[in-house]
C-alpha positions in Angstrom: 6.9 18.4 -12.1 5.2 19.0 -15.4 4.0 16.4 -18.3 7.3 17.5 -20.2 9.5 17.0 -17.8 7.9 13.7 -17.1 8.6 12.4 -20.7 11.9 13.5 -20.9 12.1 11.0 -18.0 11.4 8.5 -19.8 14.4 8.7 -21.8 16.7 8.5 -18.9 18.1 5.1 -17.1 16.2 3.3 -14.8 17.6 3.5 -11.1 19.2 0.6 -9.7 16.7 0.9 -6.3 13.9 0.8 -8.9 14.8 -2.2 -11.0 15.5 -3.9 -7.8 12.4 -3.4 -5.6 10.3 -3.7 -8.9 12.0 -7.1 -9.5 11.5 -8.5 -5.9 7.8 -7.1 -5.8 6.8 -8.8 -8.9 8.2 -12.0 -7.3 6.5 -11.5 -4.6 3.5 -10.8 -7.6 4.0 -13.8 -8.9 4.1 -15.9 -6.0 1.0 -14.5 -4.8 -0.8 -15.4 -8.0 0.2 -18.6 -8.3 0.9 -19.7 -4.8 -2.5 -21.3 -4.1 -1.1 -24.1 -6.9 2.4 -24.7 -6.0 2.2 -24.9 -2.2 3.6 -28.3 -0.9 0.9 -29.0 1.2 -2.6 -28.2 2.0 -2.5 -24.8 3.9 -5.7 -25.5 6.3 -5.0 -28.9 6.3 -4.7 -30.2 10.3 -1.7 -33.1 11.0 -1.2 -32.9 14.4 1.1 -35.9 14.1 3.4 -33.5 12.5 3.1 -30.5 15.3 6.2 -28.5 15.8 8.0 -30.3 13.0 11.6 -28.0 12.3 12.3 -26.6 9.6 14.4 -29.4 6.9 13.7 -31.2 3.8 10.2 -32.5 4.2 8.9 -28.8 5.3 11.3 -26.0 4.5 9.9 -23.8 6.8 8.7 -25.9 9.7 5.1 -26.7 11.2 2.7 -24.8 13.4 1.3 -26.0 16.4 -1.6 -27.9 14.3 1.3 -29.4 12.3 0.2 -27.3 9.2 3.5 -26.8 6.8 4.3 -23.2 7.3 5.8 -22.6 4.1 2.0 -23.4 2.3 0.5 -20.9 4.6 3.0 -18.2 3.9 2.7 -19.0 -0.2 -1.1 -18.9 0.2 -1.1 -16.0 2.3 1.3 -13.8 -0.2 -1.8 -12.1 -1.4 -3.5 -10.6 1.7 -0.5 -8.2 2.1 -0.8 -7.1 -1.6 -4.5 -6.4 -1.9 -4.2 -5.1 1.3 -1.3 -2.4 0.2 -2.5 -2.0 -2.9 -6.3 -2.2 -3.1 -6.5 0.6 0.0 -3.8 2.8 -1.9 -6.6 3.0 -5.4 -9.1 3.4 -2.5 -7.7 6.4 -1.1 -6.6 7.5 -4.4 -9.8 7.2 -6.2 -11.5 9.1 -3.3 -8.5 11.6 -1.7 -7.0 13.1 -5.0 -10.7 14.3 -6.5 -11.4 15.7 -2.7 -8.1 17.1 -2.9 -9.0 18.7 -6.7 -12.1 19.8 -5.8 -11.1 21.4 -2.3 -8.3 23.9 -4.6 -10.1 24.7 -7.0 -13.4 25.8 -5.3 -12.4 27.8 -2.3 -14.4 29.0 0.2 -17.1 27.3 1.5 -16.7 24.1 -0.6 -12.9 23.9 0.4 -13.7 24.5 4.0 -16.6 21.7 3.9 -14.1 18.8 2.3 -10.7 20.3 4.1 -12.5 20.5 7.6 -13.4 16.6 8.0 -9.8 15.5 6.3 -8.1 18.0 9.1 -10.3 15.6 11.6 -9.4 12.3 10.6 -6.1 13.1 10.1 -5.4 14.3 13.3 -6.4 10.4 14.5 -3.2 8.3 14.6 -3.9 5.4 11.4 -4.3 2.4 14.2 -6.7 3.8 15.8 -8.9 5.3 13.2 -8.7 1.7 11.4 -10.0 0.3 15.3 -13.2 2.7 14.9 -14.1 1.8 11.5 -13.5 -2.4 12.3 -15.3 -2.1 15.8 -18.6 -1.9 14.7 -18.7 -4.7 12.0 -17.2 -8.4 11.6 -13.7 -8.4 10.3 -12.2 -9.4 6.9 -10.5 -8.8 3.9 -12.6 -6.3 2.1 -13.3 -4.3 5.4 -9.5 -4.5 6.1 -8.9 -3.2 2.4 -12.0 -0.6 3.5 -10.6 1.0 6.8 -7.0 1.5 5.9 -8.0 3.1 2.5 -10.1 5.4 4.2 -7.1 6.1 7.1 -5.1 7.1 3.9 -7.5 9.6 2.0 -6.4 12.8 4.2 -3.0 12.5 3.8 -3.6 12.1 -0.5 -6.0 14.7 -0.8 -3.9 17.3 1.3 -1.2 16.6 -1.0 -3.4 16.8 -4.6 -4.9 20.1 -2.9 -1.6 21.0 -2.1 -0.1 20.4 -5.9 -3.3 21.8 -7.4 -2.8 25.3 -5.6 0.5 25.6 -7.3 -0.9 24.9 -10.5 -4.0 27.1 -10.1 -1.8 29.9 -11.1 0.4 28.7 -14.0 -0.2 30.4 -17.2 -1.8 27.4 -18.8 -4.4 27.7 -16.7 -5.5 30.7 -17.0 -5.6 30.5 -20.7 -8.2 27.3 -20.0 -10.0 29.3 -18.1 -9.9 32.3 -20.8 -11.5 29.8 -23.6 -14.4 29.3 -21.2 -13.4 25.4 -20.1 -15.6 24.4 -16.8 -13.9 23.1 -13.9 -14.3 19.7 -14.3 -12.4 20.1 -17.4 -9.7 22.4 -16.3 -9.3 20.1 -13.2 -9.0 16.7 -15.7 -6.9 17.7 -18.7 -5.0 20.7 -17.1 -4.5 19.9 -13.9 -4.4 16.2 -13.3 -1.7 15.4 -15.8 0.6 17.8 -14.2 -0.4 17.2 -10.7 -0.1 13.4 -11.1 3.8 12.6 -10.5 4.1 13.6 -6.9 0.8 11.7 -6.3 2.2 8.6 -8.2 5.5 8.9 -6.0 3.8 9.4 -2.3 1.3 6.5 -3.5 4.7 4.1 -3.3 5.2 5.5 0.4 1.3 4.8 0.9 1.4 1.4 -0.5 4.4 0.4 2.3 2.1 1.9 5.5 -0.8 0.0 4.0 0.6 -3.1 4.4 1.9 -2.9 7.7 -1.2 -1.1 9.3 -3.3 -3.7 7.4 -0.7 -6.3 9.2 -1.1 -4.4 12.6 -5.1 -5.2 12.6 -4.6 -8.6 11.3 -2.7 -9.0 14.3 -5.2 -7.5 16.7 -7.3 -9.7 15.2 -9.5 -7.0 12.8 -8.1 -8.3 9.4 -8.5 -12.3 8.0 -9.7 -14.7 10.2 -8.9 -18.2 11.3 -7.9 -20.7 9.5 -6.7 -18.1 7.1 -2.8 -17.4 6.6 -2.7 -13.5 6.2 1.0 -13.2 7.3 0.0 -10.5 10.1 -2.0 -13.5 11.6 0.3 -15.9 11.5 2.8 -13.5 13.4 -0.2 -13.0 16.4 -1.0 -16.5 16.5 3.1 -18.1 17.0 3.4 -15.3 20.1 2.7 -18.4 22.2 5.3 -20.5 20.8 8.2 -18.4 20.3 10.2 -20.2 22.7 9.6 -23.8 21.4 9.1 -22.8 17.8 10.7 -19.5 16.7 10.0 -20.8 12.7 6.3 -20.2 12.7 6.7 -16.2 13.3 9.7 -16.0 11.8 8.7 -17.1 8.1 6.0 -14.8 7.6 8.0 -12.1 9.6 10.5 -12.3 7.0 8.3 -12.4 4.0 6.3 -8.9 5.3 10.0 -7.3 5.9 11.0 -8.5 2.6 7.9 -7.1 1.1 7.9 -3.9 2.7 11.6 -3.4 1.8 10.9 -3.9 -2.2 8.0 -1.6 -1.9 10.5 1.0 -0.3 13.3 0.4 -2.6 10.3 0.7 -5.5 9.2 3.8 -4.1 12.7 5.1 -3.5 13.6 4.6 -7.3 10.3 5.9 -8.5 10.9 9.2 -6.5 14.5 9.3 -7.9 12.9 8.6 -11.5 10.3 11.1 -11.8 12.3 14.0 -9.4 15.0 15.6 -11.7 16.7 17.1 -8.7 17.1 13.9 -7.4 18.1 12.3 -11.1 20.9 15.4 -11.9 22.6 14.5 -8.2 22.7 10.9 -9.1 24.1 12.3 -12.5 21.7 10.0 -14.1 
């Protein structure tokens, strides 16, 4: 889809899916921001007084086993799931789409010495490529953030090499290249602009597999540690206690479907958005 075509976008109504999923993620946003200040109760606090407490009015959404107010946790925990979505999409952004660039418009050997390596790790299924890279050091956040960034970065630069082929041989191009430009420039005010949309749009999709595979290592016990309340944690440590007290897994298995679905419905509308096909067979 060109830069034209793109701003002729702009002038046409938002889709519903988009409003939506952009309205429930900047909820989710802003609950993640200030979460830390409006939680009920101390999140790491122990009470083991109040273990196994139901959910009612004192806590909405129950107690854990160490009587901590599951609601707190699942407030204070709001963030993991976001910088984990979102800070390993720019990751594999910031280091798939230049490889991606790069790899179409230098073929040959520099194409077969980036594309070679993305072929390999992408032929590794995501959980356990994000196993190697967490196996050899201590777990947390930023090495979390780190893995599943890097798990990403094939599948973003085989799509920005695949867009950049196409473009490679528009006329606009080829008059850049006729004026004398260098590849660096071609590649950042011809090609990039253009090439940007269907990156922007598979980014969304990204952004929903980050946060679950960043939740699947939390849960294997590769993400946040103890006491903390990343949501993918707090799902691995109720397994014992499903039978006497569903409410601790259920609350932050709720909040990551919830989550995952405005990300999708997002995505969905963004696609919808910047895709005319899709906008003319909405008849938007």
């Amino acid at each position: 889809m060109s830069a034209a075509a793109l701003r002729h976008a702009a002038s046409r109504r938002l889709p519903g899916t988009l409003l939506l999923g952009g309205a429930v993620l900047g909820a989710i946003a802003v609950l993640a921001v200030i979460g830390p200040w409006i939680t009920p109760y101390n999140p790491t606090a122990f009470a083991v007084r109040f273990r196994f407490v139901p959910p009612g009015a004192a806590h909405w959404f129950g107690t854990d086993e160490f009587g901590r107010d599951v609601l707190s946790r699942v407030l204070a925990g709001a963030h993991y799931s976001l910088v984990m979505g979102f800070g390993a999409t720019a990751l594999s952004l910031a280091v798939g789409v230049p490889l991606g660039l790069l790899a179409a418009f230098h073929r040959g050997l520099v194409e077969e010495a980036i594309m070679r390596p993305i072929d390999l790790l992408i032929s590794l299924p995501p959980v356990l490529l994000g196993l190697l890279i967490l196996a050899v050091t201590p777990p947390n956040l930023f090495k979390t953030v780190l893995a599943v960034g890097i798990v990403y970065v094939p599948i973003l630069a085989r799509l920005s090499r695949a867009v950049a082929l196409g473009l490679l041989e528009e006329d606009f191009v080829t008059a850049a290249r006729a004026r004398g430009e260098g590849a660096v420039s071609i590649l950042a005010r011809e090609i990039l602009p253009n090439a940007w949309p269907p990156i922007i749009v598979e980014s969304g999709l990204r952004v929903t597999f980050a946060i679950l595979l960043g939740s699947s290592l939390s849960f294997l016990g590769l993400g946040p540690q103890p006491p903390g309340s990343e949501w993918g944690l707090m799902i691995a440590e109720s397994r014992e206690f499903l039978d006497r007290a569903p409410w601790i897994g259920l609350a932050p298995g709720f909040s990551l479907c919830v989550l995952l679905i405005a990300v999708n419905l997002f995505g969905e509308g963004l696609r919808e958005f910047l895709d005319p096909r899709l906008r003319g067979r909405a008849g938007g």
